[in-house]
C-alpha atoms as one frame of an Amber mdcrd trajectory, in Angstrom:
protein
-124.395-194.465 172.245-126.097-192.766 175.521-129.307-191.143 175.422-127.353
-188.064 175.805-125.535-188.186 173.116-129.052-188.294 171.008-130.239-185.236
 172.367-131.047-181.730 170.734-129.636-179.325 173.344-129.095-175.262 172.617
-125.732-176.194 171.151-127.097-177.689 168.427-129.063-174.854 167.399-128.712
-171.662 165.153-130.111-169.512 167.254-128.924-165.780 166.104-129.678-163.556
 163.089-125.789-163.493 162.775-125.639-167.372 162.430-128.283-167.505 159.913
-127.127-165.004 157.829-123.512-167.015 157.568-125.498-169.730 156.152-127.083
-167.960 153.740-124.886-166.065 152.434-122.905-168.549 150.158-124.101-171.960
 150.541-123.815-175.496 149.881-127.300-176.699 148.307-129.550-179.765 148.379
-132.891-179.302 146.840-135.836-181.612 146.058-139.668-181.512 145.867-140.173
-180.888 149.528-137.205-179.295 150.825-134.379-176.811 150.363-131.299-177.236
 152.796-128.774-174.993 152.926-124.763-175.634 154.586-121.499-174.500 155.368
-119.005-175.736 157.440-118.370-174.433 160.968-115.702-173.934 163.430-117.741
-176.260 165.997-117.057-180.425 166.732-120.892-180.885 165.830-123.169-180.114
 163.117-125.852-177.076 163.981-129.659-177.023 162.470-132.109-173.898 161.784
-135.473-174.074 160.656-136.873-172.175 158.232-140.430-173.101 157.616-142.203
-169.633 155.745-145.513-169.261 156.589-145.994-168.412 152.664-145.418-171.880
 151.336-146.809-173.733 154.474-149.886-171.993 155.386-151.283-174.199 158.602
-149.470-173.209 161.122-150.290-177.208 162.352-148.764-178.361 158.990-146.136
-176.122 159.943-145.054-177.697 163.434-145.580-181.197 162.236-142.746-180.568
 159.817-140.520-178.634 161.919-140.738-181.358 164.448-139.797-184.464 161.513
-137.089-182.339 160.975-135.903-182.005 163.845-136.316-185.509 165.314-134.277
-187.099 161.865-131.888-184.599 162.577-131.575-185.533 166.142-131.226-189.341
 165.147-128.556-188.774 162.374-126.466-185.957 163.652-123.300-188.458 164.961
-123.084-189.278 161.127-123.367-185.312 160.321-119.762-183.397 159.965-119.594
-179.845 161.899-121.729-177.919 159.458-124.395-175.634 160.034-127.634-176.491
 157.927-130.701-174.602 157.220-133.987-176.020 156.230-136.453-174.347 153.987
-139.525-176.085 153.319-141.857-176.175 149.846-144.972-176.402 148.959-145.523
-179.800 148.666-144.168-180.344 152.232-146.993-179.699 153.300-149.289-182.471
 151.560-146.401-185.754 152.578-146.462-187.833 154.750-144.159-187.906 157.786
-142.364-190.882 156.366-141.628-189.255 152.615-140.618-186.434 154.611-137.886
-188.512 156.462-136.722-190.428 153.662-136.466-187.133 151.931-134.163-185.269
 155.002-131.746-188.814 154.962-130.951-188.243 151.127-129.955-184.563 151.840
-127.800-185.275 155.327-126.033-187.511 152.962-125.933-185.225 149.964-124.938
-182.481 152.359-122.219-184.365 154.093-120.575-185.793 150.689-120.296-181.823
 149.429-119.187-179.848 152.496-116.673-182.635 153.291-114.726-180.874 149.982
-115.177-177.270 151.014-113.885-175.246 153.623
């Protein structure tokens, strides 16, 4: 694989209201203690991430950016294994108090999780 191919250009984004409201509208879900992902396929050749860290349940905005930028980095790294789906991430509460590595570990189980239930639906 080239370096490009490992990137995390503007396609690979959900950048618009519209986009994020498709996803959450009627979901595929993959929950655990620190995260809550949310998919559905897309009409794209590559899978799409948006981050949806509340300010609620993660209340340092430091804590904040150190998970947004785990997930996007795993995401980066595992999205030639990811189908074309778009996939939202919601963080919890106890995000915020795990380690960078727990939080990996944690994202890998879901890309699978994801992957194995949106490869049935349409």
């Amino acid at each position: 694989m080239s370096a490009e191919a490992y990137g995390f250009p503007v396609q690979l984004r959900l950048r618009t209201p519209a986009d994020y409201k498709k996803v959450f509208a009627n979901p595929v879900r993959s929950t655990d203690k620190y995260f809550t992902l949310l998919a559905i396929r897309n009409d794209l050749d590559h899978p799409r991430l948006g981050l949806a860290i509340a300010k609620k349940n993660i209340k340092k905005a430091v804590t904040r950016n150190l998970i947004k930028r785990t997930v996007r980095e795993n995401f980066r790294l595992r999205q030639q294994e990811l189908i074309n789906i778009d996939i939202v991430v919601l963080a919890r509460r106890d995000a915020a108090a795990a380690p960078p590595v727990v939080l990996r570990k944690s994202l890998e189980r879901h890309w699978l999780k994801l992957v194995n239930r949106c490869d049935s639906c349409s």
